[in-house]
C-alpha positions as CSV (number, residue, x, y, z in Angstrom):
1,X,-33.1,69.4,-58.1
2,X,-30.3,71.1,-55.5
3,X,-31.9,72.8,-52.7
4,X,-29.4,75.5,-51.2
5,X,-30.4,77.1,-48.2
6,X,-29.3,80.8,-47.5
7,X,-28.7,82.3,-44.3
8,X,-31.1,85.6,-43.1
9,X,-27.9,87.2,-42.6
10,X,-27.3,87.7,-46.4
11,X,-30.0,88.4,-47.0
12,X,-31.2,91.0,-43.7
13,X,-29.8,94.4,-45.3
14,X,-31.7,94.0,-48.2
15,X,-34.9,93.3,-47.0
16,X,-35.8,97.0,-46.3
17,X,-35.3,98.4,-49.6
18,X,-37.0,95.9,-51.1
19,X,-39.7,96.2,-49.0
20,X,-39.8,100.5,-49.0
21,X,-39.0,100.5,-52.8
22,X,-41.1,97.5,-54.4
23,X,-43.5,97.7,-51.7
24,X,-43.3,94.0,-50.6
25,X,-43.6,92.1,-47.6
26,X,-40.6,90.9,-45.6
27,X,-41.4,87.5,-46.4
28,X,-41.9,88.5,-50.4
29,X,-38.7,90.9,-50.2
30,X,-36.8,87.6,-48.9
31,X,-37.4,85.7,-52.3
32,X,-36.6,88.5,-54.1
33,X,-33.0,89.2,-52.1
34,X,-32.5,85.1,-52.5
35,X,-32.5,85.1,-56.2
36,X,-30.8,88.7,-56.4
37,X,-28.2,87.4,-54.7
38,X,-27.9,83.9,-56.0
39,X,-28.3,85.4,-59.3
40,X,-31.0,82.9,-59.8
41,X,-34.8,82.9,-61.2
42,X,-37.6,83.6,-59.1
43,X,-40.4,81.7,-60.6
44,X,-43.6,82.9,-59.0
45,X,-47.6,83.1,-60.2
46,X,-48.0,86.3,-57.6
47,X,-48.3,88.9,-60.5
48,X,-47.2,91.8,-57.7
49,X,-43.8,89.5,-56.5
50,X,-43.2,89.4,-60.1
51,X,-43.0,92.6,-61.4
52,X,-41.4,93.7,-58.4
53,X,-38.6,91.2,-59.1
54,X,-38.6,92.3,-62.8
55,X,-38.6,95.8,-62.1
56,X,-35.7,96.0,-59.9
57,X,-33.7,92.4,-60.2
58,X,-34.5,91.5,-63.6
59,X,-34.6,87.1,-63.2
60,X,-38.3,87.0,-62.4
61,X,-40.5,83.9,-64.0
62,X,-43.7,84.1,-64.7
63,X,-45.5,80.1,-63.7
64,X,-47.4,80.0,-66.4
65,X,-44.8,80.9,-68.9
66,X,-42.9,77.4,-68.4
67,X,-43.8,75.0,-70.4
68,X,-43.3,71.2,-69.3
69,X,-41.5,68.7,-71.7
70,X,-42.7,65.6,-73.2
71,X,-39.6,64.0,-70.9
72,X,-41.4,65.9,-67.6
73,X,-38.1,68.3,-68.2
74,X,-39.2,72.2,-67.8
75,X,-38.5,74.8,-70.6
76,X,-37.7,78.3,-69.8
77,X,-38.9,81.2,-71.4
78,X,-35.9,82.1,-74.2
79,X,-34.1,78.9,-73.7
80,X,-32.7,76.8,-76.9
């Protein structure tokens, strides 16, 4: 697994409209800006984080929805 780290500073203007709009915490609102902006997946069991990311970024995971391989691999929701 890569681990990319990203800088506050693309991520600081976002933080307060995530935080006014989705009502999150700066800490939450910084996930939520790190995977709008790396267009990635946000894969979180905090059902509020969630459907904050889904209502207004669209790539929020549910954790229980993965499911785990026989080879350890793990299966996204929708993917062949």
């Amino acid at each position: 697994m890569k681990i990319k780290l990203v800088g506050v500073g693309r991520i600081y203007d976002r933080l307060p409209d995530l935080c006014r709009t989705q009502q999150l915490t700066a800490y939450d609102a910084g996930y939520a800006a790190v995977a709008e902006i790396e267009n990635a997946a946000l894969i979180t069991a905090d059902e509020k984080l969630y459907r904050a990311v889904e209502a207004d970024i669209g790539t929020a995971v549910w954790l229980g929805d993965l499911k785990v391989r026989e080879d350890n691999g793990i299966e996204f929701p929708g993917a062949g």
